[in-house]
C-alpha positions as YAML, in Angstrom:
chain: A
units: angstrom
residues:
- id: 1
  name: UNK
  ca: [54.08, 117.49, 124.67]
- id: 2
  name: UNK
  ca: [58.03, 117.53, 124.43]
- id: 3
  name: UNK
  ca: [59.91, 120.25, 124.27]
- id: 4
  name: UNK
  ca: [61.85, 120.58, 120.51]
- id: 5
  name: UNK
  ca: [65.30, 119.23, 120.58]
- id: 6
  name: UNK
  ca: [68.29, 120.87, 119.33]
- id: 7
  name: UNK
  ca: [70.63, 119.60, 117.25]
- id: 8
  name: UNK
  ca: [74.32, 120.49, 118.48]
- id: 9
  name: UNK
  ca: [77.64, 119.48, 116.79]
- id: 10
  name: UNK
  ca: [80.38, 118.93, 119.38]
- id: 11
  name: UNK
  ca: [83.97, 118.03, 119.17]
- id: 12
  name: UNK
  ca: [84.79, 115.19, 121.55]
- id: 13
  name: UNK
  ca: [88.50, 113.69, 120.96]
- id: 14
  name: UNK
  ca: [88.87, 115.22, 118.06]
- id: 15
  name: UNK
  ca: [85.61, 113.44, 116.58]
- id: 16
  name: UNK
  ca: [82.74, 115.91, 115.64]
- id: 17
  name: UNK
  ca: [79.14, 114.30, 117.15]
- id: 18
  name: UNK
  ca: [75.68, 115.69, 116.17]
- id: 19
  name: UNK
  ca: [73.99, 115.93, 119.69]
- id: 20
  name: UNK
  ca: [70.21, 115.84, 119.95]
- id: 21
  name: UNK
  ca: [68.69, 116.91, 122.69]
- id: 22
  name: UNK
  ca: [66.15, 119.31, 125.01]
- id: 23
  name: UNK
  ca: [68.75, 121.18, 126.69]
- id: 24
  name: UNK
  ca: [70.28, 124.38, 125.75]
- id: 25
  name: UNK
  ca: [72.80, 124.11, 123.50]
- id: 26
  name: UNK
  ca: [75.18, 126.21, 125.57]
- id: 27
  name: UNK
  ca: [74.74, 123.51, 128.06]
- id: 28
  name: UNK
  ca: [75.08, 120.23, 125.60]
- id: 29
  name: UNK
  ca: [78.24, 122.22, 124.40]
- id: 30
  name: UNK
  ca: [79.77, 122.56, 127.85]
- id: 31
  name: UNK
  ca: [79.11, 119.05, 129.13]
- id: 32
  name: UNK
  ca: [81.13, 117.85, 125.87]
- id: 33
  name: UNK
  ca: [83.68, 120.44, 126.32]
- id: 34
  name: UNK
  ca: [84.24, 119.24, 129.79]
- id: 35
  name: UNK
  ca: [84.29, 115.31, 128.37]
- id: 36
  name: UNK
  ca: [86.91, 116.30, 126.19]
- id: 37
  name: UNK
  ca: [89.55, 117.94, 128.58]
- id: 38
  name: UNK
  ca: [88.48, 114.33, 130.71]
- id: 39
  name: UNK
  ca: [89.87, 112.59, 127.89]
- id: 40
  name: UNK
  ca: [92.71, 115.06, 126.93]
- id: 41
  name: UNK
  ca: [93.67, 114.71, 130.67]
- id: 42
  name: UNK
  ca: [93.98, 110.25, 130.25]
- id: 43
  name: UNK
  ca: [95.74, 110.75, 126.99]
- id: 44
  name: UNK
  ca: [98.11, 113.36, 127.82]
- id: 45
  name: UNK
  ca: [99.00, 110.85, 130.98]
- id: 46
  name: UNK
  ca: [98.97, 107.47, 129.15]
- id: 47
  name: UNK
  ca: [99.58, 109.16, 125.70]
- id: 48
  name: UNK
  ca: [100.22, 104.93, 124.35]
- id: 49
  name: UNK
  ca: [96.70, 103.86, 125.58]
- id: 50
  name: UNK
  ca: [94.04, 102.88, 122.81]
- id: 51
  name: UNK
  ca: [91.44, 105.51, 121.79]
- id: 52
  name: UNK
  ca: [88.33, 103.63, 123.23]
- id: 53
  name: UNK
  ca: [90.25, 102.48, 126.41]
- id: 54
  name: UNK
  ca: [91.18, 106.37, 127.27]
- id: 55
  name: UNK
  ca: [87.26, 107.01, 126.59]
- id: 56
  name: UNK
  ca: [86.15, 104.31, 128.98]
- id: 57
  name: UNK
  ca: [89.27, 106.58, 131.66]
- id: 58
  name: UNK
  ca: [87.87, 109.25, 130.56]
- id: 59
  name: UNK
  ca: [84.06, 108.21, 131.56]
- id: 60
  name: UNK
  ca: [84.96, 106.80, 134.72]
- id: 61
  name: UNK
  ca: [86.72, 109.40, 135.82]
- id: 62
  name: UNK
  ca: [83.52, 111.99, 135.05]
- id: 63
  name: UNK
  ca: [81.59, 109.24, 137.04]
- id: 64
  name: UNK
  ca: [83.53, 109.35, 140.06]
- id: 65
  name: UNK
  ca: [83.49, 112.67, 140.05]
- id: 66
  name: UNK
  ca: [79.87, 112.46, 140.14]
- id: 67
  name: UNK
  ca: [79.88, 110.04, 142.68]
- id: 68
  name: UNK
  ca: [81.88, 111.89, 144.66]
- id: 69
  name: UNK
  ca: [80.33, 115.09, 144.68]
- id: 70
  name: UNK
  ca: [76.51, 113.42, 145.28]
- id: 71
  name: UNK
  ca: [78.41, 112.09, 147.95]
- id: 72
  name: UNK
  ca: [79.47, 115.46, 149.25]
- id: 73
  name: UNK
  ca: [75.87, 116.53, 149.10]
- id: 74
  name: UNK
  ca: [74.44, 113.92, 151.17]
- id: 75
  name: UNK
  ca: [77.02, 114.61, 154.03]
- id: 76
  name: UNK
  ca: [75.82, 118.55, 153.67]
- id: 77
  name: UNK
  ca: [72.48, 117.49, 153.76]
- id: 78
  name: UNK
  ca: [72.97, 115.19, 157.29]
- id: 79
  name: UNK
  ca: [74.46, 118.28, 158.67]
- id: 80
  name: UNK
  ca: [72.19, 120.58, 157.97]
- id: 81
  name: UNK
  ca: [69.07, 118.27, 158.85]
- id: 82
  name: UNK
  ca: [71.19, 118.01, 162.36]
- id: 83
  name: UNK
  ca: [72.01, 121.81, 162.94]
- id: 84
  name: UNK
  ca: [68.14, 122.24, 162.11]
- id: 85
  name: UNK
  ca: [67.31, 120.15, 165.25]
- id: 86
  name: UNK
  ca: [69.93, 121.68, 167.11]
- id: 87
  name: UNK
  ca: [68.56, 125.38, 166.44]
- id: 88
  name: UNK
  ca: [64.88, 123.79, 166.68]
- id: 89
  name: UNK
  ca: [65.68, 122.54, 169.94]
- id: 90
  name: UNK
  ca: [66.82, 126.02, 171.21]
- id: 91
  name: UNK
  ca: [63.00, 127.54, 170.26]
- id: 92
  name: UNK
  ca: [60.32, 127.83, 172.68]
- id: 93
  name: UNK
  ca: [58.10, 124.73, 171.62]
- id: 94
  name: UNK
  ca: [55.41, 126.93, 169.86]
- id: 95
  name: UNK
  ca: [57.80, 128.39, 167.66]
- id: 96
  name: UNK
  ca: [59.08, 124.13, 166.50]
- id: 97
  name: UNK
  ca: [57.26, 123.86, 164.05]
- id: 98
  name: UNK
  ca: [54.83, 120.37, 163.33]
- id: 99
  name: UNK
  ca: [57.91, 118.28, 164.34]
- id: 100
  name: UNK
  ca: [56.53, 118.21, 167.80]
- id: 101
  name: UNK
  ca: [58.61, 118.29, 171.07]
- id: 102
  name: UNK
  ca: [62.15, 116.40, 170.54]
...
């Protein structure tokens, strides 16, 4: 069974949207709020540019940010995995865990 969605009404460049959806509405609410100072930010730089053409800034600009921060993760994550072998090298080999001897 799904969980109920909410119905949210956001304001997204200066257009109100009814938003369905399962997540909180405090959530759906902040995710357009943050969409919307995206957008402010391309129009308030390139205040001549066409509505939909500052959306499609505006949405690529979220998306890199994205990208960028998944990014971020995965270089976290390759450190970490390689300061656990370090530290797992530095145990007596009962104490390694089921990695076996490296």
């Amino acid at each position: 069974m799904t969980s109920p969605k909410n119905a949210v009404r956001v304001v997204i460049g200066g257009e109100e949207f009814a938003v369905r959806s399962e997540l909180p509405p405090e959530y759906t609410r902040e995710v357009a709020a943050y969409l919307d100072a995206a957008l402010k930010r391309v129009r308030d730089s390139m205040p001549s540019v066409e509505t939909h053409k500052a959306t499609v800034l505006a949405a690529l600009s979220v998306t890199d940010e994205l990208f960028q921060a998944r990014r971020g993760d995965r270089d976290i994550t390759a450190r970490l995995n390689a300061l656990a072998g370090e530290f797992r090298r530095l145990l007596p080999p009962a104490k390694r865990g089921g990695r076996g001897p490296e």
